[in-house]
N, C-alpha and C positions, 0 to 999 in steps of 0.2 A: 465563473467570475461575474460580479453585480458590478455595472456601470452606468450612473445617470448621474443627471446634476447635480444634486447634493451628495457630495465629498464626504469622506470619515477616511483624512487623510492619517496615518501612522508619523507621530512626532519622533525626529531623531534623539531628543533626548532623555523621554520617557515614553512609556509602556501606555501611557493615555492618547486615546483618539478626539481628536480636533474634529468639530462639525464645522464643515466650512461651507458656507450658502453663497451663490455664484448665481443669481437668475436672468443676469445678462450673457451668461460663457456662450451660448449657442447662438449664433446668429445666420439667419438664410441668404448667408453670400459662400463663395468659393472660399475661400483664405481662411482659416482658426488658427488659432494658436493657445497655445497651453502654458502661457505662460501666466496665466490669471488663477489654474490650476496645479500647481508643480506636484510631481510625485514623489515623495521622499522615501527613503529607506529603512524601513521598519526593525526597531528593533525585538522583534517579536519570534517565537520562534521559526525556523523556516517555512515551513508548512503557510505559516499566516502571513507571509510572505508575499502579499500580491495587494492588486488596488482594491479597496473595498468602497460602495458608494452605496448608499441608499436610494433606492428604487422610485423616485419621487417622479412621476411623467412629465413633464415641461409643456405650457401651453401653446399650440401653434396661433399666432392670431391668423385671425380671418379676415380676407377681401370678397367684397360681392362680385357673386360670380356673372356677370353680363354678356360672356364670352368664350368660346373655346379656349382663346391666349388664358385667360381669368383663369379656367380651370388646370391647366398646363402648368402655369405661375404656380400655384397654389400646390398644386401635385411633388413640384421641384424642391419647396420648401419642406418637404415629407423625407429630402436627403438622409438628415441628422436622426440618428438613433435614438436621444430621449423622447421626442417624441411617439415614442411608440413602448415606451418602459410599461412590462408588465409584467416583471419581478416580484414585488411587493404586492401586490392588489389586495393580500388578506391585511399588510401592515397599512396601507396605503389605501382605503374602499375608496380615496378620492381618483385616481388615478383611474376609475373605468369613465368615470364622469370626463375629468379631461379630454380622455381618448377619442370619446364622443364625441367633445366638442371636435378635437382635429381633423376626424376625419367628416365633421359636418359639411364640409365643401362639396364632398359625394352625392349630397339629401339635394334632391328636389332641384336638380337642375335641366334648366330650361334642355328640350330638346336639339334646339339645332346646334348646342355645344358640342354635345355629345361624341360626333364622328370624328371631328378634329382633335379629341383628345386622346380617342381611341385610338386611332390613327399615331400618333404621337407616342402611348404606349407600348403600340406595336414596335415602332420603330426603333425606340430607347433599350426596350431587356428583350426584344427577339420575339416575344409571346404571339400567337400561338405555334410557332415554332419550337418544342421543348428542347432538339439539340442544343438551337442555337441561345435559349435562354441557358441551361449550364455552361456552353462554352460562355457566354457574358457574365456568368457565377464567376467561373472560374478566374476568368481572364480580371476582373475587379476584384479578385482574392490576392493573385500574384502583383498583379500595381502596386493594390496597396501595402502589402508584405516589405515588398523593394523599397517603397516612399517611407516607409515608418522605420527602415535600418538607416532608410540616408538620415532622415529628418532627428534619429537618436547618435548616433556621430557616424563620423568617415571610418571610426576604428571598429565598427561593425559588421561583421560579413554576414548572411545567409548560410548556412549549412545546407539545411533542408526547408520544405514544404510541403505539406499537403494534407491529406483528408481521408475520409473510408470511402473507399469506391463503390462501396456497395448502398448507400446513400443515393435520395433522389434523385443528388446534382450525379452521382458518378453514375446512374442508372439512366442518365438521361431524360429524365421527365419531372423536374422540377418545376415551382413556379416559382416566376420571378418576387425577390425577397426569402425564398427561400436560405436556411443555413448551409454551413457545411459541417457535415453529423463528423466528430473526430478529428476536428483539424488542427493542426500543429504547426509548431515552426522552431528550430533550432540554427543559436545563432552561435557563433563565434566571437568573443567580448575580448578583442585587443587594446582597448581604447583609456585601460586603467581605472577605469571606476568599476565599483560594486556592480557584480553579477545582476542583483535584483535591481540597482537603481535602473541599467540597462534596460532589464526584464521589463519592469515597471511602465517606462518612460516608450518605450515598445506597444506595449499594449495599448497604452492612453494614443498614442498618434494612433494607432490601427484604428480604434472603436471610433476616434471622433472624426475620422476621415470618409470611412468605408462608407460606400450608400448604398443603403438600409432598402432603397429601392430595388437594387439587383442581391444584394448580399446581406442576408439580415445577423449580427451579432449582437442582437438581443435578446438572447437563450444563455442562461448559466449555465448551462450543460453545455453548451457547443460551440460556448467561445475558444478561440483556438487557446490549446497550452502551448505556452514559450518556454521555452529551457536556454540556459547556452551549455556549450560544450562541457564546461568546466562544472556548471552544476550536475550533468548527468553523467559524467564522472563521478562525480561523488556520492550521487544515488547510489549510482550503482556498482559500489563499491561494496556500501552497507551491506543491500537487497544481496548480494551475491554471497558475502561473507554468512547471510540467513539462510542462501536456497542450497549451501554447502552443506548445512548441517542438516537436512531434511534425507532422509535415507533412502533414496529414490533405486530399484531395480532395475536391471537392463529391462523386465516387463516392463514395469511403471513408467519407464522413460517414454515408451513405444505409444503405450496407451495416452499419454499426455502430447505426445507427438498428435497423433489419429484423432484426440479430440479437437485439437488447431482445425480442423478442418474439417470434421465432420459434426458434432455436439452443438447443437443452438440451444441449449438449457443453457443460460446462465449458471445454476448452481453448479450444475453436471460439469460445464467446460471449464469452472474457476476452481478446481479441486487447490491446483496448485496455490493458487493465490490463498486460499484457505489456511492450508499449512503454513505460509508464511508468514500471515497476520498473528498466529498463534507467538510469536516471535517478539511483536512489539510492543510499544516504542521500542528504539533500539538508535542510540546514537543520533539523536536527533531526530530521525524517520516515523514520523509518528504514521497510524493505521488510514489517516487519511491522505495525507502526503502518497503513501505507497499504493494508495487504490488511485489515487488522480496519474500515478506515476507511471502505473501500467496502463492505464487508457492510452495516452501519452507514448509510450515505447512501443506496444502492438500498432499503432498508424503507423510510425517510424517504419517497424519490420515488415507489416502487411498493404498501408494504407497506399494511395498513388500518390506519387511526386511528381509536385506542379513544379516546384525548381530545387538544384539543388548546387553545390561547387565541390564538382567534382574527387578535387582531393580529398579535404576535409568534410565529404561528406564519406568518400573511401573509409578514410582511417573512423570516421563515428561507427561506420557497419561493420568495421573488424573487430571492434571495441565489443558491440553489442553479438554476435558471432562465436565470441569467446564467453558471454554470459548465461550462465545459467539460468537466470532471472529473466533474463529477455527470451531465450527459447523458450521456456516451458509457460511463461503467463499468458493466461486466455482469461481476462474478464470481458474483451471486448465482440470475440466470438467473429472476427470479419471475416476471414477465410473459411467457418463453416458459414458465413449464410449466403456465399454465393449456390447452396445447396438448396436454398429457400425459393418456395415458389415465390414470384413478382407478388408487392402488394396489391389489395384488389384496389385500392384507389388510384394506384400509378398504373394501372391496369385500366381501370376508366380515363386516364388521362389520354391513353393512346391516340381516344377519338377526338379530341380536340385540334390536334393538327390538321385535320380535313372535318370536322363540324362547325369549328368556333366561324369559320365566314360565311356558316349559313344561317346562323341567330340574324333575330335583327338585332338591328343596331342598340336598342332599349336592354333584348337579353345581352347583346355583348357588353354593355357598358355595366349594367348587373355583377356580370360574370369577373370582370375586372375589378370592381369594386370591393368583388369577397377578397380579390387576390391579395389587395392593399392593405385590407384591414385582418388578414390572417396571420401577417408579421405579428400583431400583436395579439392573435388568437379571438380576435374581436367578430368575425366572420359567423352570418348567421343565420343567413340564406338558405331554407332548405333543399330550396331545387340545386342547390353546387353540393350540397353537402358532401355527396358520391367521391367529389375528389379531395377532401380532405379529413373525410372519418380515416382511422386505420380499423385495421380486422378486429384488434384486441388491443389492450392496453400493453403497450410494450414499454412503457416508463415504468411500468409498474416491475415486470419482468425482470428487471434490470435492478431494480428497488429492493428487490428481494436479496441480490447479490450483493450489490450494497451496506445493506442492511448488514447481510451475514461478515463482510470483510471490515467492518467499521465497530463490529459486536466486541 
């Protein structure tokens, strides 16, 4: 899901999108509110169903930095997510320039700022403690999840939450801004209005509240999926009435079983998913809807739960329990890759909990510096590089299944 300042909100009474240009929405205090933005209810088909925003960066302005306070100030105002938009960059070339500019606060600052900011960083996301910077992922995941069911009404409960554990934040060695790879949230919609307006109005309090400092959701891929109850119901209703007709054998069942757990091919592990794209559209379920749907339901059945309400989170597991569709889909592969040896970069990160306080204070301030501007993949420091190359390209990986479920 694509969110920054400029809007292409969905009009309720036609199929045209509205560009709505908003360059004062974001402001560097505590308090936003969305009512300068509203999210409306798209009458589009389901699938297209979600906020859509053009990727446009937002400028941070700048103060002279004279001071440790100076650079802390500066740093706080790094809260708010478009600042760091880097969605669009091929529609957008302006957007690396802006970037630049915001995090020019980092260039060329006087030395004796330096420790007190570090200092400060430490303090705020946990760093170079990786525990404890996941548990402050975490724990700014769950806040905000709760703030953005109140802030959407009182007739909104929580189902579920959470994420793939097998992720840096769930491996423990994350850096602060880091995402959470697969996360999810399933709510319960008492409150009488449209599923999606909920949905909608949900996501927009999450992204403009969440800080981007500890919690980065500025990755389309890993913005968390929202469902409520009553939509994946209805999913997977479809999905099931399709993985009936699919002729599976007591072998086939086994072998789709043992891939859940063992198979890190993407193609290999998404057989099922395969067969069932062969299927659609089908009632509205178009081939993209039902690959973001299974990302989505595998956290639910595999990922770890950060909260959940007990009941109604019960009767969702009985629901999904009984589904054909939710047992046998592996596009996401989590349960085989706790079979995966550790990344080599989360691997070098080990030494940072007992190295990073023996840099000086120049490399530690360096070292943080990549950390800030890797939110928005702007990081470019070769001596850090070690902890944030991966082995191989695993978007690609994953692209290729993609690709095939969406053919």
């Amino acid at each position: 899901m694509k969110i920054t300042l400029t809007n292409n909100i969905y009009n309720r009474n036609n199929n045209n999108i509205n560009n709505t240009r908003n360059n004062n929405y974001i402001k560097p205090h505590n308090k936003l509110t969305l009512s300068a933005d509203s999210f409306q209810l798209s009458t589009r088909p389901l699938q297209n169903n979600k906020i859509s925003f053009k990727g446009i960066t937002k400028e941070l302005g700048q103060i002279k930095i004279n001071s440790a306070f100076d650079l802390i100030e500066q740093w706080q105002k790094l809260r708010w997510a478009p600042y760091y938009e880097a969605l669009d960059d091929k529609v957008y070339p302006q957007n690396k320039e802006i970037r630049k500019i915001n995090f020019s606060f980092l260039d060329n600052v006087p030395d004796d700022c330096k420790k007190g900011f570090i200092d400060a960083f430490k303090e705020f996301t946990g760093f170079p403690n990786l525990q404890k910077v996941s548990k402050k992922i975490q724990e700014e995941y769950v806040n905000q999840v709760q703030s953005a069911a109140k802030k959407t009404s009182p007739f909104v409960n929580i189902v579920a939450a959470g994420f793939d554990p097998t992720s840096s934040v769930g491996m423990e060695r994350p850096f602060p801004g880091s995402d959470l790879d697969k996360a999810f949230v399933v709510l319960q919609n008492s409150s009488g209005r449209d599923d999606f307006q909920v949905i909608n109005e949900f996501k927009g309090h999450l992204w403009f509240n969440t800080d981007q400092r500890l919690l980065s959701l500025n990755n389309e891929n890993t913005f968390p999926e929202v469902y409520t109850t009553g939509v994946v119901h209805s999913i997977l209703d479809k999905l099931d009435a399709i993985a009936n007709r699919i002729n599976l054998s007591a072998d086939d069942k086994v072998r789709l079983l043992v891939a859940r757990t063992q198979e890190i091919d993407p193609l290999k592990g998404g057989v099922f998913n395969l067969e069932v794209v062969k299927h659609l559209p089908f009632q509205g379920i178009s081939k993209e809807q039902a690959k973001n749907f299974a990302y989505f339901i595998e956290s639910v059945r595999d990922g770890k739960l950060l909260l959940k309400k007990d009941n109604l989170y019960n009767d969702l597991l009985a629901r999904m329990n009984q589904s054909p569709f939710c047992i046998f889909s592996n596009v996401a592969q989590i349960g085989a890759k706790y079979t995966k040896p550790l990344k080599t970069k989360l691997v070098n990160r080990e030494e940072l909990t007992e190295n990073f306080d023996k840099m000086s204070i120049n490399e530690q301030f360096e070292m943080i510096k990549e950390i800030i501007k890797s939110v928005s993949n702007d990081h470019s420091n070769p001596i850090f590089d070690k902890y944030f190359r991966n082995d191989y390209d695993i978007g690609e990986s994953y692209n290729r299944l993609n690709r095939a479920l969406l053919g």
